[in-house]
C-alpha positions in Angstrom: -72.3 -43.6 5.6 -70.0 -46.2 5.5 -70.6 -46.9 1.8 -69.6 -43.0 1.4 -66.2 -43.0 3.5 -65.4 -46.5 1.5 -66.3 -43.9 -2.0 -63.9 -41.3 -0.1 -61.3 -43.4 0.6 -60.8 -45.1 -2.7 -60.8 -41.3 -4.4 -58.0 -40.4 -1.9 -56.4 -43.4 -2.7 -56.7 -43.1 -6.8 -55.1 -39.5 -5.8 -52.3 -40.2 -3.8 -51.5 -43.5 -6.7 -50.9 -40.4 -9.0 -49.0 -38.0 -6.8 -45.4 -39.6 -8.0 -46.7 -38.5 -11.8 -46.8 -35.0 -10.8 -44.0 -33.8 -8.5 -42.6 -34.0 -11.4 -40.1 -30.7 -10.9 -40.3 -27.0 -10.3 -41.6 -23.9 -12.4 -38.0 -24.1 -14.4 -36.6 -27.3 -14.0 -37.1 -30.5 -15.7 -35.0 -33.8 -14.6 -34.8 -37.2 -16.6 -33.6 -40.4 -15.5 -29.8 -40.8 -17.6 -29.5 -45.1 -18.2 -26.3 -46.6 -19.0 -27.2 -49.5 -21.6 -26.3 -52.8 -19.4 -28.7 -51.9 -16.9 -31.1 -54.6 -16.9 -33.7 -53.2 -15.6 -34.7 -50.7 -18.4 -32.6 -52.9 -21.4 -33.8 -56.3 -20.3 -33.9 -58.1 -23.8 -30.0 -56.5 -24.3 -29.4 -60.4 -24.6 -26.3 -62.2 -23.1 -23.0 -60.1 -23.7 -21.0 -63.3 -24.7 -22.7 -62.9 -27.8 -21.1 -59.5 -28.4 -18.7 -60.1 -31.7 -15.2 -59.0 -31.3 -15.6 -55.2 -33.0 -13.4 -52.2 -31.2 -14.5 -51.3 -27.8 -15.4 -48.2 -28.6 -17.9 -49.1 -30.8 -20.3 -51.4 -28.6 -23.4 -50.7 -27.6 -23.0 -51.4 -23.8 -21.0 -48.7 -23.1 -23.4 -45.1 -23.8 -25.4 -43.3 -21.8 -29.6 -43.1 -22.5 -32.5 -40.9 -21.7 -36.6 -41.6 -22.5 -38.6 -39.2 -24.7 -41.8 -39.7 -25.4 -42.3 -38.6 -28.5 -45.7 -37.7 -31.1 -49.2 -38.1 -30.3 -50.3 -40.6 -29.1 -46.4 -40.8 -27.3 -44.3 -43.2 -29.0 -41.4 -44.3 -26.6 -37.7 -44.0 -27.5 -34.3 -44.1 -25.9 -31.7 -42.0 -27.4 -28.1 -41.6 -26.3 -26.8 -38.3 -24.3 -24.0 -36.7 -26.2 -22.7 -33.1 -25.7 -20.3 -33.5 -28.1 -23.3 -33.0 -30.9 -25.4 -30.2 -31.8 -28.9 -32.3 -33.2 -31.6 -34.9 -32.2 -32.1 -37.3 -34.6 -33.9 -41.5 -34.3 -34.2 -44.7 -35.9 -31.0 -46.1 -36.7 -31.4 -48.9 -39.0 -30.2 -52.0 -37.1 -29.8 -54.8 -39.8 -26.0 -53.4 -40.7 -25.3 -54.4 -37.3 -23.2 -57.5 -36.7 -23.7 -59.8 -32.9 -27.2 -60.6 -31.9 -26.6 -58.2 -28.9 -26.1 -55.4 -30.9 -29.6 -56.0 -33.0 -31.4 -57.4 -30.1 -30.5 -53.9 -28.0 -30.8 -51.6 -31.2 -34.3 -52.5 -31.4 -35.1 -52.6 -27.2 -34.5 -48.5 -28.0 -37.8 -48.1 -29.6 -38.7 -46.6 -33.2 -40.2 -43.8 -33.9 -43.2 -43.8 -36.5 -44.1 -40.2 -37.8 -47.1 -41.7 -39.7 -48.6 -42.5 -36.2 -48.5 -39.2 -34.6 -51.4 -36.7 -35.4 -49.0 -33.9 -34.5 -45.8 -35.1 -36.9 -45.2 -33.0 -39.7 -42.4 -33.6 -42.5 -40.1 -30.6 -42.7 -37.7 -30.4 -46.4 -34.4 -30.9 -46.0 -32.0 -33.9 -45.5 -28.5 -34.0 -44.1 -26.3 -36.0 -43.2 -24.4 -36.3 -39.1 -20.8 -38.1 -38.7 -19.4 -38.6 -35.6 -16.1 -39.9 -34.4 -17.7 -43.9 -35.3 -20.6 -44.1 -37.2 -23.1 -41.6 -39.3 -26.8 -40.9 -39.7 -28.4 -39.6 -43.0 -31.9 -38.0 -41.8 -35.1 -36.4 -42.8 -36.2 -33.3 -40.8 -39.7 -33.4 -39.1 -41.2 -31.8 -36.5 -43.5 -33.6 -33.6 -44.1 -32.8 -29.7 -41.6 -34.3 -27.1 -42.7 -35.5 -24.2 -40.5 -35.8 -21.1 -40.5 -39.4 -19.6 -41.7 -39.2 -15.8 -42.8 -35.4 -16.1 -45.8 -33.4 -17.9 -43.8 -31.2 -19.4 -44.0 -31.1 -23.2 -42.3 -29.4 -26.1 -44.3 -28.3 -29.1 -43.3 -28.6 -32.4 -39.6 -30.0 -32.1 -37.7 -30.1 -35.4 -35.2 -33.5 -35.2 -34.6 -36.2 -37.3 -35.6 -39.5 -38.6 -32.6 -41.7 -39.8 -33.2 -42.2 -43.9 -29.8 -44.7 -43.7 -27.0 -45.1 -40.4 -23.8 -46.9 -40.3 -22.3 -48.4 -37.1 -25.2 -46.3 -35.1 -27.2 -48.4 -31.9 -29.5 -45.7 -31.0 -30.4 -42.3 -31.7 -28.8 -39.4 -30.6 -29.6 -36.5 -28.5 -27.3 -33.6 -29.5 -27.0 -31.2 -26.0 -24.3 -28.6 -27.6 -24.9 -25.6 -28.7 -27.4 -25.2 -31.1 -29.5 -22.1 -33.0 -27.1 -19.5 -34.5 -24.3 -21.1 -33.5 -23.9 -24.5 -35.3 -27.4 -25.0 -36.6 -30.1 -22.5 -38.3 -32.3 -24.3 -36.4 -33.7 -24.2 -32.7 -32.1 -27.9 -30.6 -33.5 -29.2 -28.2 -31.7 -27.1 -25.3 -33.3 -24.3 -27.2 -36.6 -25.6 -27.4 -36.2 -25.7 -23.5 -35.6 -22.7 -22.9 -38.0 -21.0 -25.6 -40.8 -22.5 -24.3 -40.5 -21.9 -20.7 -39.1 -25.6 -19.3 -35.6 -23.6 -18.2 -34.9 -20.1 -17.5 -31.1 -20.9 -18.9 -29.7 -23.0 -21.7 -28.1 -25.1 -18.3 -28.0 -28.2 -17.8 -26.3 -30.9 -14.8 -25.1 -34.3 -15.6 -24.3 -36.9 -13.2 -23.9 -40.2 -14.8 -22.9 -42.8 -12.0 -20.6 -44.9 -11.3 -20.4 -48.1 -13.4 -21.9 -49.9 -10.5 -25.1 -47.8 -10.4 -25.6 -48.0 -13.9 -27.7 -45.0 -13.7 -27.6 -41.1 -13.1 -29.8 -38.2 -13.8 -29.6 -34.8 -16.3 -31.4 -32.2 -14.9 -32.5 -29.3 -17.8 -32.5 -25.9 -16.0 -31.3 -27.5 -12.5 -29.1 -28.9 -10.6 -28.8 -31.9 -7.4 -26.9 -30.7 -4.8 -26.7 -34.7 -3.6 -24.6 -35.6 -6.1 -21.6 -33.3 -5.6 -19.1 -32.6 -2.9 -17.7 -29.3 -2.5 -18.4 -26.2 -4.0 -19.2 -26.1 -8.2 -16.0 -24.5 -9.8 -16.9 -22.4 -12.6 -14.6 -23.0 -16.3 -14.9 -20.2 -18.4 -15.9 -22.4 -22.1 -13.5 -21.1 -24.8 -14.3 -19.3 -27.9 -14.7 -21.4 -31.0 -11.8 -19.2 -32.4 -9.6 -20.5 -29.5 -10.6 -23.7 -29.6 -8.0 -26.7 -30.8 -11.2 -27.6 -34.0 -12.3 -24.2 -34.3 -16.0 -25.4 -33.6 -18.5 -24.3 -30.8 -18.1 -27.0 -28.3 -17.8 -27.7 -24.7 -13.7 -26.9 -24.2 -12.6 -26.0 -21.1 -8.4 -25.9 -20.2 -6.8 -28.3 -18.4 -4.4 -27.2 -15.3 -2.3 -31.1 -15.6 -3.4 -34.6 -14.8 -1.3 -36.7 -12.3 -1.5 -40.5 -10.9 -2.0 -41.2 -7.1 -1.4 -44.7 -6.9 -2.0 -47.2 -3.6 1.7 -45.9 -2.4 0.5 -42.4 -2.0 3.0 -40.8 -4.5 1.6 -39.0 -6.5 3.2 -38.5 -10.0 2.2 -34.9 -12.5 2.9 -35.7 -16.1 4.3 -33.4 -18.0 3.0 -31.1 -20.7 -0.3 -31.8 -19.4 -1.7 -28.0 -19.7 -4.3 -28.3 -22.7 -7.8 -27.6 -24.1 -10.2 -30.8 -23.2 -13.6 -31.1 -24.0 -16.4 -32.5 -22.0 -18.1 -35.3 -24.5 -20.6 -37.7 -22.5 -20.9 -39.7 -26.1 -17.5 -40.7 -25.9 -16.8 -43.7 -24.1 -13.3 -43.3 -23.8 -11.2 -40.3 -22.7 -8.6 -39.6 -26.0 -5.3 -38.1 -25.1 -2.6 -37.0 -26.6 -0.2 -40.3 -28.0 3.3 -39.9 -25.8 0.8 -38.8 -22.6 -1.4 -42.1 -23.5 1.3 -43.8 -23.4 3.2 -42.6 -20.2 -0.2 -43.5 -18.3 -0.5 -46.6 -20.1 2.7 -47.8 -19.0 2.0 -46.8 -15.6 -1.0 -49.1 -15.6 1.4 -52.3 -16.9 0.6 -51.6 -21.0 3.5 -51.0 -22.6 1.4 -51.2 -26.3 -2.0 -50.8 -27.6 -3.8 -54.0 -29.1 -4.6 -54.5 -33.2 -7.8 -52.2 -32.4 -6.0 -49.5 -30.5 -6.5 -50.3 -27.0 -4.2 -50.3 -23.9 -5.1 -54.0 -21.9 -4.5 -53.9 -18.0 -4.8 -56.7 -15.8 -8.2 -56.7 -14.6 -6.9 -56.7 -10.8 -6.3 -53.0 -11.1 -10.1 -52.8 -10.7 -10.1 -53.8 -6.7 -6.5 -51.2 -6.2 -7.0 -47.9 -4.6 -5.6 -45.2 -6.3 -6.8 -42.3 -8.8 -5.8 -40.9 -11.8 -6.4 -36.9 -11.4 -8.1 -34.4 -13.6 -6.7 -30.9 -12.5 -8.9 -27.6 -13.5 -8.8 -24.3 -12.1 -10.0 -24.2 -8.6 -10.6 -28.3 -8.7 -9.3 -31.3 -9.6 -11.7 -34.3 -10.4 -9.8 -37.5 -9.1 -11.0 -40.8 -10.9 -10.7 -44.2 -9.1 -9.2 -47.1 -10.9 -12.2 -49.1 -11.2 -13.9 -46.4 -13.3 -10.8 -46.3 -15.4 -10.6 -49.6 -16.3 -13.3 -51.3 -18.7 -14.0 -55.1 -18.9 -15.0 -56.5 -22.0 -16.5 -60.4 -22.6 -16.7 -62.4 -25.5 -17.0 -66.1 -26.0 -13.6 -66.8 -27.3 -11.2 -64.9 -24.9 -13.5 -64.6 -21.7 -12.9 -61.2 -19.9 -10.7 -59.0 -20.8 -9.8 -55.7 -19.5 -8.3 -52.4 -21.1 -7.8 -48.9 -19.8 -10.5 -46.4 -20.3 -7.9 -44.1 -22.4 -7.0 -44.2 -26.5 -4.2 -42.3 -27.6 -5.2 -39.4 -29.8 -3.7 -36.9 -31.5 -6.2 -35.4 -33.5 -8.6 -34.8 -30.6 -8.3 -34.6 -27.0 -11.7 -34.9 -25.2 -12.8 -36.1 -21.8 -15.2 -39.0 -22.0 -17.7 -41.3 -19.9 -14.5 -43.0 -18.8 -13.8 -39.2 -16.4 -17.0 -37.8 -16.3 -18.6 -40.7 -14.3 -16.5 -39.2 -11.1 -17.6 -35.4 -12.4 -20.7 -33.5 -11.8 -20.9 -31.1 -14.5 -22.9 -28.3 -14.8 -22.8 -27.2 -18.6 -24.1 -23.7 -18.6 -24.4 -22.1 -22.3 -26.0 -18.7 -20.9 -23.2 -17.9 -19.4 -20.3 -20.0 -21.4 -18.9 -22.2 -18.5 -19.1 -25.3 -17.2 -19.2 -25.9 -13.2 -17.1 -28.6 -12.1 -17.5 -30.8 -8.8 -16.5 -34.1 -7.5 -19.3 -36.6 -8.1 -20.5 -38.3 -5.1 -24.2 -39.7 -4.7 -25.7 -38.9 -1.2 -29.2 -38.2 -2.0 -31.2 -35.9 -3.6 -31.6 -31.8 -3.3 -32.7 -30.2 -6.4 -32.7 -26.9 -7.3 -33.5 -24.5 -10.4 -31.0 -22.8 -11.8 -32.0 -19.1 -12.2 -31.1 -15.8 -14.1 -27.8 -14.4 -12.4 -27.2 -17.7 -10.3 -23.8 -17.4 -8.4 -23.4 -21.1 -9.2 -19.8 -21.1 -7.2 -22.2 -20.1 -4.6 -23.5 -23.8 -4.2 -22.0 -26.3 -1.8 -23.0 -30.2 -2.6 -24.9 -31.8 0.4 -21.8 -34.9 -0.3 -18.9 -35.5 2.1 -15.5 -36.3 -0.1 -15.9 -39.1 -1.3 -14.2 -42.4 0.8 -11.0 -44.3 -0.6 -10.5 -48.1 -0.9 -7.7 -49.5 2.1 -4.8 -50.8 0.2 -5.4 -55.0 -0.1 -1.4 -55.3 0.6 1.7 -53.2 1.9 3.3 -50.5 -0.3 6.7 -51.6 -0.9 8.4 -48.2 -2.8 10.1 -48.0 -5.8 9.2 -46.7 -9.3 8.4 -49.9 -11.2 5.5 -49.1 -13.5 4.9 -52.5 -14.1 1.0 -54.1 -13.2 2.3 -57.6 -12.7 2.9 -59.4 -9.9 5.4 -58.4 -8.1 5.0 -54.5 -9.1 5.3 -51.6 -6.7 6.2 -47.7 -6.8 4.9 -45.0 -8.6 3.2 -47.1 -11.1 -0.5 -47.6 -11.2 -0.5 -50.5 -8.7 2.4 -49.1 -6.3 1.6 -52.5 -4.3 2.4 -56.2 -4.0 -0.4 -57.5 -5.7 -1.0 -61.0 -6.7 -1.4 -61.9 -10.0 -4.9 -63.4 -10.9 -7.2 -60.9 -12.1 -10.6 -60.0 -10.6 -13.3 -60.6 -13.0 -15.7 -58.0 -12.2 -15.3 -54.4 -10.4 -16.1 -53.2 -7.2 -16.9 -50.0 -5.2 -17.9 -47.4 -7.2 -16.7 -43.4 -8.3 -14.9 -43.2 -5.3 -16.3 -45.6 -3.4 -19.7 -43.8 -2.4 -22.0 -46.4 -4.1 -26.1 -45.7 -4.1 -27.7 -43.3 -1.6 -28.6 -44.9 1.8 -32.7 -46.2 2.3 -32.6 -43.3 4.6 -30.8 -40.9 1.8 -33.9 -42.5 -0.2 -36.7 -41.2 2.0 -35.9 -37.6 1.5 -38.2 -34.8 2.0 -40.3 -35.4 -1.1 -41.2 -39.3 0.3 -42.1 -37.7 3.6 -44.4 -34.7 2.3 -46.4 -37.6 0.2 -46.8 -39.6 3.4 -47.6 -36.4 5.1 -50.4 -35.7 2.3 -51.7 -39.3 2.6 -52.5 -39.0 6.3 -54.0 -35.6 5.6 -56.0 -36.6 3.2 -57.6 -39.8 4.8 -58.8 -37.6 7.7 -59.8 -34.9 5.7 -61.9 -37.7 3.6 -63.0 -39.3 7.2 -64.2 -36.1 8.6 -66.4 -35.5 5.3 -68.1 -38.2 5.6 -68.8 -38.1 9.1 -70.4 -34.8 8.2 -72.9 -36.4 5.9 
């Protein structure tokens, strides 16, 4: 008998090893872990970022946002970066035009994709070449089953494509805009989703983290109430007829955007009413030139650098204060720290600059916002809901057919402000040096040697708490262990 209960026990144990694999998500809902590409713990051969040549920031490799798919059969593994300011999935950029050993060395940590190695890849006619704001990707159109990472969901039959030639690309792409009939002939992968029963919607939530927890989540189909405070503020999404570039993406209008620096006094620029879009493949948020300016200045940059950059003492990073992103019914406040982007190399050491280039041929909202956001992009229903990101745990739920999304309250308290380092002394200097106070971006007396690396993050929530951790799916699998042991015991006894 005891041999038995020992044959019991390890079964239940084998069982309850698995159980992570599949509580993987509800009927409708499909979440994937969303990596930003210095976190070490997926990216560990990224390689040393001193080694990072002196190319514009926009263009490096550390500073995107990456999700798994497991793609062909047997599943080949590759990392591809979120973007919903593109329409198409495509992989394999070709990462000898790179310069800096970083860049190579974390090109190739993405994985490659090898059609000839999956039984279930088929090669579809067609070529075509993508541009994007940096970089471009001439590809061949296939078709192959996409696995998603951590789940057992699978998509049959995916048309994407495999990179022929890129320039200036690190990584794949995966294109979350709108897709069939509307900027493709072709069913994308938020399609796919929905036409083969993942998602009841073409929805979608994004929370990306703050730059200290290098990590976030995109649930297809769902949404986490954890990771919000407030209520979700629905945007209607404009027509591409109304839109500034005429093409189907995610535009929303902008009420104004204002400064709160460590004084308190809060400063609206003017002519700040405009048409943004939501791009998570942008790193930096592009505004308008005379706005970029006015907040540059405010910040202590009076000029952008040779590659088109505002630099800011890297000090601003430990000030309170929040630069604020004002919508219809909510205004997303980012804190300095998320604002302001440090940047290494082995010549000049750290340098910092402001996460905003002036712009006036687009204005779109990049990574440098949208870590304090969570945003719900919903292209059932043409909106996007808007909430203040904070990270207190996790409560997911589907998004369903008719879903009053303005309906749902995050599980988050507002997120809590940094304590001013040093007295507010008044004024309107907008100076960042110092001895600079006011209305400015510091408003403080500050001292003058910079910080080298940032501290709290979006807002100062940080990661969820061990006890946020333990949530109710931990408990229901310790739960099931226990039940399961005696269940196993009592059989045996039985025998």
């Amino acid at each position: 008998m005891a041999a038995r209960l020992l044959l019991f026990l390890q079964l239940i144990i084998g069982a309850y090893c698995h159980v992570p694999d599949l509580e993987r998500r509800n009927d409708h809902y499909v979440k994937l872990p969303v990596v930003h590409s210095t976190n070490k713990k997926v990216f560990s051969d990224f390689g040393d970022k001193r080694a990072i040549t002196t190319v514009p920031l926009a263009n490096r490799s550390d500073v995107a946002y990456y999700a798994q798919l497991d793609i062909g059969t047997p599943a080949q593994q590759v990392y591809v970066q979120l973007d919903t300011g593109s329409f198409e999935l495509w992989v394999n950029p070709d990462c000898s035009d790179l310069q800096g050993s970083a860049d190579v060395r974390f090109c190739r940590a993405v994985g490659h994709y090898e059609p000839s190695s999956s039984s279930t890849s088929a090669q579809i006619a067609g070529t075509k070449t993508l541009r994007y704001g940096i970089g471009s990707a001439k590809i061949q159109y296939v078709a192959d089953d996409i696995g998603l990472a951590g789940t057992n969901s699978k998509l049959k039959g995916v048309q994407f494509g495999v990179a022929i030639d890129t320039v200036d690309e690190f990584a794949g792409i995966l294109g979350i805009g709108h897709g069939v009939n509307v900027t493709i002939r072709y069913k994308n992968f938020i399609d796919e989703l929905e036409a083969q029963g993942v998602t009841q919607t073409k929805a979608f939530s994004l929370a990306l983290g703050s730059k200290d927890e290098q990590e976030g989540v995109i649930i297809f189909g769902g949404l986490d109430a954890g990771k919000f405070t407030g209520n979700l503020q629905t945007l209607p999404i404009l027509p591409a007829a109304e839109s500034p570039d005429q093409v189907p993406r995610y535009w929303v209008n902008m009420s104004s955007l204002s400064l709160t620096p460590p004084s308190g006094q809060t400063k609206v620029y003017e002519n700040t009413t405009m048409a943004v879009f939501l791009d998570s493949g942008a790193t930096l948020t592009l505004l308008p030139t005379t706005l970029a300016n006015s907040i540059a200045a405010d910040f202590g940059a009076q000029v952008t650098d040779s590659n088109g950059f505002y630099p800011v003492d890297c000090s601003l990073n430990d000030l309170p204060g929040t630069l604020n992103f004002a919508f219809d019914g909510i205004t997303i406040k980012v804190p300095y720290n998320e604002l302001v982007r440090e940047l290494q190399s082995s010549f000049l050491g750290t340098q910092c600059f402001l996460g905003i280039s002036p712009s006036d041929d687009f204005v779109l909202l990049g990574d440098t916002m949208l870590r304090s956001a969570y945003a719900v992009f919903d292209q059932t229903n043409n909106a996007i809901h808007l909430a203040q990101y904070v990270n207190c745990g996790t409560n997911e739920m589907e998004i369903t057919q008719g879903m009053n999304l303005t309906s749902i309250k995050g599980d988050c308290d507002a997120p809590a402000t940094k304590s001013a380092s040093s007295t507010s002394s008044g004024g309107d200097s907008p100076s960042s040096t110092a001895t600079s106070s006011g209305t400015g971006a510091t408003g403080v007396t500050a001292t003058s040697t910079p910080t080298i690396n940032a501290t709290s993050g979006a807002g100062g929530s940080g990661a969820p708490s061990a006890n946020d951790a333990t949530n109710s799916s931990s408990r229901g699998r310790v739960q099931l262990w226990i039940g399961l042991v005696t269940a196993a015991f009592w059989i045996a006894m039985a025998m």
